[in-house]
N, C-alpha and C positions, 0 to 999 in steps of 0.2 A: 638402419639409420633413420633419425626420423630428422621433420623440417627445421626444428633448431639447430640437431646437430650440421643437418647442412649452409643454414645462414652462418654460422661460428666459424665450419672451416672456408667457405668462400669470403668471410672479412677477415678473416688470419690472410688468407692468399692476396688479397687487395691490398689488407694494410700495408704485410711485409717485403709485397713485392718476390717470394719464393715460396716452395712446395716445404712443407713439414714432408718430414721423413718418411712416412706413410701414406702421405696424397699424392696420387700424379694427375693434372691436367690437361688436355688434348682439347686442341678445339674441333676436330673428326665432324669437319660439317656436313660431308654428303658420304662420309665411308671410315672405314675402323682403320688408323693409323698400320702404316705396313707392319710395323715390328713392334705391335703394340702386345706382342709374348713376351717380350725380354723382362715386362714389367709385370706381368701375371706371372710368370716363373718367379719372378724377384720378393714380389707381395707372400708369394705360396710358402718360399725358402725363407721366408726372414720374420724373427720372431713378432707378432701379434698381427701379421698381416698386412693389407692395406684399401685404402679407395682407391679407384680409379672414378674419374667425373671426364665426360666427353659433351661436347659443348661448353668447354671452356678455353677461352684462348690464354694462349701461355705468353704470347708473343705480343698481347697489349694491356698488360698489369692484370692480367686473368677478369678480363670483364666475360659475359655470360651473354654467349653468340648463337648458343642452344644449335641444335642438330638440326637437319631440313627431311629425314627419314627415319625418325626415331624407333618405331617397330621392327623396320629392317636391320637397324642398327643395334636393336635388342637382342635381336634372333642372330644377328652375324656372329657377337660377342659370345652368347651363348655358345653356339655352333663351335668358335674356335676353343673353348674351354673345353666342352664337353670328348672333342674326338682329335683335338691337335695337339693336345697337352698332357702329357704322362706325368704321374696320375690325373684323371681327368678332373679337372676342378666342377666346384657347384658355387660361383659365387651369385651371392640375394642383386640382383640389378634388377631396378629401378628407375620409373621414369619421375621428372621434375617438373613443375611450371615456375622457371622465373622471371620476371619483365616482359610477360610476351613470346618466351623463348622454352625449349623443350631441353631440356639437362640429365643425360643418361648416363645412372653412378652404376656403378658395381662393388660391392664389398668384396672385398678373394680372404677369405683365412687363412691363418697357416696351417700348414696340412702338419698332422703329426708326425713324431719325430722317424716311427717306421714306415715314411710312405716318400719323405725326402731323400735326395732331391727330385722338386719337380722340374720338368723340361722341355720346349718342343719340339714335337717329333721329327719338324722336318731338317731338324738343324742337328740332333742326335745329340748324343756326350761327349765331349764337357760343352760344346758349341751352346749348347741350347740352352742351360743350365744356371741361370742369373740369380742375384742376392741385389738386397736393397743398400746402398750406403750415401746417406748425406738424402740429397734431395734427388739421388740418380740409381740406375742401374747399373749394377757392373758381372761379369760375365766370368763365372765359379772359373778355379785350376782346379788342375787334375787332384792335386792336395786339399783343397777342398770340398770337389764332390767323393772325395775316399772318405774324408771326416765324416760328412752325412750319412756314408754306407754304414761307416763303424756305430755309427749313431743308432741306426736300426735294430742292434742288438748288443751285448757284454759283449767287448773286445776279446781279446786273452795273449798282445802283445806282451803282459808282463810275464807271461807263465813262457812263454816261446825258450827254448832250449839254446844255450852257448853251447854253441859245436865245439866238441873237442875238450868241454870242459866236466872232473869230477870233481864228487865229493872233496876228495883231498886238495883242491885249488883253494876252500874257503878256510875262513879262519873262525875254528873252532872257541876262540876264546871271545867271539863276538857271537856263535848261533846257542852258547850255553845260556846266559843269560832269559836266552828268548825262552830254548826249552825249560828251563827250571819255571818259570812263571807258568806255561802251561799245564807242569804236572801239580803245581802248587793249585789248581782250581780245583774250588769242591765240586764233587762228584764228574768229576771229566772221566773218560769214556778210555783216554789216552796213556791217562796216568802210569802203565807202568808198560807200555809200548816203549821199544824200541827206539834210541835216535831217527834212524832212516827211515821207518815206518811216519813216525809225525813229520818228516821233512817232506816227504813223499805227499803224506795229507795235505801237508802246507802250498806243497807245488813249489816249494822249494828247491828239489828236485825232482827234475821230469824226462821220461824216455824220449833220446835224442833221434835223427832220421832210421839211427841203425837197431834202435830198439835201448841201449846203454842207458845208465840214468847220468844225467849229466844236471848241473845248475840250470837252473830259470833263469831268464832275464834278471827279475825280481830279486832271486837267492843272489846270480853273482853282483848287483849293485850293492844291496846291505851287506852282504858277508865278506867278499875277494876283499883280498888285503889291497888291492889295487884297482876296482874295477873300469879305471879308463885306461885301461891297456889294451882291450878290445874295442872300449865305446869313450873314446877320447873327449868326445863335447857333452856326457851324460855329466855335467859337472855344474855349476853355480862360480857366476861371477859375480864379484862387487865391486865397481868403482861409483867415487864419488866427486863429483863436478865443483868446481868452482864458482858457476854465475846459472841460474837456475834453466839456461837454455844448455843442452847437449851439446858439445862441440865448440862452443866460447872457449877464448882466452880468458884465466882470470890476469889481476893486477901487473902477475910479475910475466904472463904471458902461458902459464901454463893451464892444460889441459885436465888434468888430472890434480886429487891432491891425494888420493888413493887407488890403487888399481891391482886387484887380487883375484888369483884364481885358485878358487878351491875344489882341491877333488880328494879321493877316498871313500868310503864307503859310508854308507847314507846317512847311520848315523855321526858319523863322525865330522862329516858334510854342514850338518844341522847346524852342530858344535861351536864349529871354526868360522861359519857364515855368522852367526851370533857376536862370535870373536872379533870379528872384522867392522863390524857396522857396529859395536859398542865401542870400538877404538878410534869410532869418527862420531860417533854424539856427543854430544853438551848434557849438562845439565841445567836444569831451572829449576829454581828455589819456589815453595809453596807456603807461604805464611798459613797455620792449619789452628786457630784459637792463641795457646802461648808460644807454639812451636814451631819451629820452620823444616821444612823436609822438602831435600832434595832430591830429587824426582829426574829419569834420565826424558830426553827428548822426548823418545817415544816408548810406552810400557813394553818391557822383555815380553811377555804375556802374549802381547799382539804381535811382535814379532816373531816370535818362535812360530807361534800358530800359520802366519802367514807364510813362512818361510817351507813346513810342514806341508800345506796343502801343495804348495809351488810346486814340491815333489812329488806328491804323493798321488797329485791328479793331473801331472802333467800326460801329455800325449807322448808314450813311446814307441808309436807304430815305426815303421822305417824310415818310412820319411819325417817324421819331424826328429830323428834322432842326432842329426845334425846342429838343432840346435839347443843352446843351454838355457836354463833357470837365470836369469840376469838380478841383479838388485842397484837400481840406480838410486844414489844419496844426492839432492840438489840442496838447497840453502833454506828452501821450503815446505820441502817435502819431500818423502821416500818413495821410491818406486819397487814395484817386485813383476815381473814380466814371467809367465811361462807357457810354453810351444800346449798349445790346443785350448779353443773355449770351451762353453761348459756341454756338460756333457748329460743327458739322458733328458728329463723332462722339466727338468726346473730352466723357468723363466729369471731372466735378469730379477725382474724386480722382488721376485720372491726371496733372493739371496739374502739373508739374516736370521728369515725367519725359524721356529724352532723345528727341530726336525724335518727340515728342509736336507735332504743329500741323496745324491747318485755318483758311486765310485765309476769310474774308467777303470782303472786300477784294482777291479776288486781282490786278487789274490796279493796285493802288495800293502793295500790298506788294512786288509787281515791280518798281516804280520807286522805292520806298524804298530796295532793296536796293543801288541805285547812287547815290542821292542825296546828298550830304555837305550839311550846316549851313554857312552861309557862313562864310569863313576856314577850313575844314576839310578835311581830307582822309576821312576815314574817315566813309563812308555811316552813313546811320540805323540799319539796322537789316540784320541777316546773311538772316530770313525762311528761317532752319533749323533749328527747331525747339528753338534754344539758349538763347532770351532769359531765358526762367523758370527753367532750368537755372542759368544764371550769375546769376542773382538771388540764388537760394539761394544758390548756394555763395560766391558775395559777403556774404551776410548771415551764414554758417557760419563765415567766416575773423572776420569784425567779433563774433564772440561775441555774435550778436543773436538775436530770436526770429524764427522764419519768417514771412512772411505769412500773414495772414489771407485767402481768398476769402470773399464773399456773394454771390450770383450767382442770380441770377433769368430768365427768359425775355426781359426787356426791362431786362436793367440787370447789369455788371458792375463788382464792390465789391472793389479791392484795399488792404487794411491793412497798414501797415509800422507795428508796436511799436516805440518808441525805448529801450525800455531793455536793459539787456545780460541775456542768460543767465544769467549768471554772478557776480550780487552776492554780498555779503560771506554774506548768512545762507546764499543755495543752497548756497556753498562749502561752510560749515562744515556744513549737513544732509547733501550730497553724502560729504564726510568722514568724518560718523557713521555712512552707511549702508554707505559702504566698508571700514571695520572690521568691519563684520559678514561681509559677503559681498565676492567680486570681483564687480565692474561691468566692461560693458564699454564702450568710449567711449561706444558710440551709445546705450547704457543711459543714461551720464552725463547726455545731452544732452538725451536725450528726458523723462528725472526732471526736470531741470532746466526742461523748459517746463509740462508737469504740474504744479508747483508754481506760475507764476506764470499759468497758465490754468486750473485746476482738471480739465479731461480733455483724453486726447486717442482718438483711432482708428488704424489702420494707416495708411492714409493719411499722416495729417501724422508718425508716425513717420519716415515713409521720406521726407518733406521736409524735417523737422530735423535728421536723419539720416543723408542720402546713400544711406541702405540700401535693398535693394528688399522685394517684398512678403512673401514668404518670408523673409529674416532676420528685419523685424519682428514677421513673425507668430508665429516662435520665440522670439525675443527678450522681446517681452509675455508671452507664457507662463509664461518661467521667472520673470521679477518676479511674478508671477499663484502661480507654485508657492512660491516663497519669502515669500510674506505680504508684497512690497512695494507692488501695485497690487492691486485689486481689479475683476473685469469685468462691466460693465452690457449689457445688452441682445445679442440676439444675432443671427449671421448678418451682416450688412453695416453692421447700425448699433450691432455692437456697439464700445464705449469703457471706456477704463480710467483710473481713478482711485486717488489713494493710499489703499490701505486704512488700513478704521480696524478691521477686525476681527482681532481676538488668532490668531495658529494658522493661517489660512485655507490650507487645501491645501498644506501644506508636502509638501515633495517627499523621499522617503528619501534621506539619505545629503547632502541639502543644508543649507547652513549657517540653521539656525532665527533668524528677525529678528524680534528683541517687536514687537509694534507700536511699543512705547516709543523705538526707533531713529529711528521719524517725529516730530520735533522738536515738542513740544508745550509747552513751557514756557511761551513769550511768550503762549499762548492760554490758561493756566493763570491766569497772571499776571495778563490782564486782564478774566479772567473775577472775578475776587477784586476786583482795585480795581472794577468796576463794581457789584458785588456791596454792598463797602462792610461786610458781616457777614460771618463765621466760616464758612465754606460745609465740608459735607462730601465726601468723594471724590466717594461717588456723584451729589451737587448738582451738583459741579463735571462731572462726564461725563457728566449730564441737561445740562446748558446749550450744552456742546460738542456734544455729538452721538457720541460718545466710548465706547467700551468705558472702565469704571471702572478693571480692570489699567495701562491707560496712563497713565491720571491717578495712581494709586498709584505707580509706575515713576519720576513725576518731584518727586512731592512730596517722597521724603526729600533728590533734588539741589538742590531749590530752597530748603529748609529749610537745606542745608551751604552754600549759598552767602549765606545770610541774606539773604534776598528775601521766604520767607514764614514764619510762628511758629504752633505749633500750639497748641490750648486746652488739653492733656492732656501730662504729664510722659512720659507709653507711649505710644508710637508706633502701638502694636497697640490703644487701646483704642475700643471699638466707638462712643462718642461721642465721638470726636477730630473737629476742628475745625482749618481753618485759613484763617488771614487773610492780604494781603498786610503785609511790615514795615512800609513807611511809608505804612501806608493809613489811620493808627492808628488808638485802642485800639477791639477788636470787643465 
């Protein structure tokens, strides 16, 4: 860490009054916080790590109270990492001078994915065992630190043998398909082997406790004409809501407008899941040059895909077998929920990228690769690290927002936003801000989701974007140099938002953007009708949040366009007033 990065995160913690996800603060003035493992365990276990800073009080807006035995305090932290903490950590701590004061940080990385979970010793498993969430620590289940264990190496819950079950339980008119594509490959090895021989290779079937060959997990989910006969919740549900929170009444009081559960074998699953969530979307029309085309909600494409992975990478260890593939439909977006996060060495932000993949699932994503949906030719799924690729760029051609991930240790959350990038207001902001400065596409796109999410980070640039990390990270920059976005937090969590400060590091020789170019009228506007009185500039940019130049900036347009009237004949005079027109009289 070096002294910028620590001024940026101690005025992040100042300004915002809380810990970014990654910092923890302790003010440890004369000794190391009793239980200050639970957050080295937490930093170690959770992806990209974290700071720890001692000599910082948490307890009076995190001012900087610095330590009274800093060396001892070096050497203690040390000492508990090195021999109280399995695996033992090596985090870089460092001493600080600020105001006077001595500030003793510690970086902890996360330890790789075969060495998790870490824990400490004296509190043993799962006790010991902590992850980072929000701005706190919270303390692994035993589902949890098993996920980590699996994590250390290739599972092979799918290949695991249905007791009790043969050959003759599957359905033959669902495993022919799979085999004819494989003897159909040039120069395959298998070509003229034996059915049971390739199912054998597949792990389709595999010798059960008694030695028998019986179904895989894997075989009897795709092939059993029934396979929730034994595993009842290995299934996929869809319902779709009425009002975009869970659990709302909509108008007429109901709960539901759909509510389905599909089961069957996997691909058939695929099928009927497709079935069911095309017979709750809409369509919207696309004016395309002379011609209009009708386009569903959200492309089949990314649907399928997403539905594909939900299964194909969920977790079917024991315990999560209990629970199902969910697809929640709200009014503004789709949801797809499935039991385990991600799995082997990809990081969150990596997910898009090309050839980005690591199966859970590897004997089951093997034979999806050949599998087609009945009545189909074209298999499930390619299992080349494309699916999330064509996602996006399916969602890039449709002018839509990227996915959302949420993604937890025992649960992976994908969101598809249903509305387009590109409504009528982004257009017309996009256009304001284009007169000022040149944009460049990937500027366009990524402004354009900042507005309808409030931030974003590198990361999802470069997945609304198509760009990689290096274009983004220059690209942010220059909206950063030119007063367009302004940047929060630093190092890995840092994000950027539309600035609201006038001037902000303008760059010599680049085109200067008032703030006034970020479209603030409509917020002006109904700042005033809620108001209901006369409000003055600076009221009006206390209420927003607002530098007062921006609110000046738009008051005389919205005055020329007779929307609002002020109390005072002089525009300049120091008790000027203004109301909305038809808000009447103030």
């Amino acid at each position: 860490m070096t002294q910028h990065e620590l001024q940026e995160i101690l005025q992040n913690l100042q300004h915002f009054g809380a810990e970014a996800p990654g910092v923890e603060a302790k003010r440890a003035r004369d000794e190391l916080p009793r239980r200050i493992w639970e957050t080295l365990s937490a930093f170690a276990n959770t992806p990209g790590g974290g700071v720890l800073l001692l000599g910082v009080d948490e307890t009076s807006r995190y001012s900087v109270t610095g330590v009274s035995q800093p060396a001892k305090l070096q050497a203690d932290l040390a000492s508990l990492c090195a021999d109280q903490m399995d695996p033992p950590l090596r985090p870089l701590i460092q001493l600080w001078e600020r105001d006077g004061h001595t500030i003793v940080s510690a970086e902890v990385p996360e330890l790789p994915r075969e060495q998790k979970p870490c824990y400490y010793r004296g509190a043993g498993l799962p006790n010991g065992a902590f992850i980072r969430v929000g701005d706190g620590d919270r303390k692994l289940n035993p589902y949890e630190v098993q996920a980590l264990f699996d994590s250390r190496g290739q599972p092979h819950y799918d290949a695991e043998p249905v007791e009790g079950s043969t050959l003759g339980d599957l359905d033959h008119a669902l495993i022919e398909p799979m085999l004819r594509r494989f003897r159909e490959r040039d120069g395959a090895p298998y070509r003229d082997w034996p059915d049971e021989r390739i199912l054998r290779t597949l792990r389709v079937l595999v010798p059960d406790a008694g030695g028998e060959l019986a179904a895989s997990l894997m075989g009897w989910l795709c092939f059993a004409p029934y396979p929730q006969e034994r595993f009842p919740n290995l299934c996929v549900t869809f319902v779709r809501y009425p009002t975009p929170v869970a659990g709302e009444q909509g108008p007429a009081g109901e709960r539901f407008l759909d509510n389905v559960k599909i089961e069957g074998p996997l691909p058939l699953v695929v099928v009927e899941a497709m079935r069911a969530i095309k017979r709750n979307m809409q369509r919207r029309g696309i004016v395309q040059g002379l011609f209009r085309e009708d386009l569903w909600e959200y492309p089949e494409t990314v649907l399928r895909e997403a539905l594909v992975n939900a299964l194909g990478h969920r977790d079917y260890s024991p315990q999560a077998r209990g629970a199902q593939v969910q697809v929640q439909m709200f009014p503004d977006r789709l949801e797809v929920l499935s039991p385990g996060g991600l799995f082997g060495p990809i990081q969150p932000d990596q997910l898009g990228e090309v050839g980005v993949q690591s199966s859970r699932n590897a004997h089951l994503m093997r034979v999806l690769e050949e599998l087609p949906p009945p009545h189909e030719r074209r298999p499930l799924c390619e299992n080349r690290g494309t699916g999330l690729v064509s996602v996006l760029e399916q969602l890039r051609r449709a002018g839509m927002s990227p996915p959302r991930f949420d993604i937890t240790l025992t649960r992976f959350r994908l969101t598809l936003p249903n509305h387009t990038l590109y409504d009528e207001r982004t257009l017309y902001w996009l256009e304001v801000l284009g007169r000022a400065m040149p944009l460049s596409e990937s500027q366009r796109q990524a402004l354009a989701l900042i507005r309808h999410t409030g931030a974003l980070g590198n990361a999802d640039y470069c997945r609304v974007t198509g760009t990689d990390s290096r274009v983004a990270t220059r690209e942010l920059a220059d909206l950063v140099d030119r007063g367009v976005l302004q940047r929060e937090g630093a190092g890995r969590w840092t994000m950027y938002s539309i600035s609201t400060t006038p001037g902000i590091g303008q760059r010599r020789g680049a085109a200067r953007l008032r703030p006034a170019a970020i479209d603030r009228g409509e917020d002006i506007m109904n700042v005033l009708l809620e108001a209901g009185v006369p409000l003055s500039a600076r009221e009006i940019a206390a209420r927003l949040g607002i530098s007062p130049s921006a609110v000046r900036y738009w008051l005389p347009r919205l005055r020329d366009a007779e929307l609002v009237v002020g109390t005072e004949e002089d525009p300049n005079s120091p008790v000027m007033r203004y109301r909305a027109k038809y808000a009447g009289p103030g």
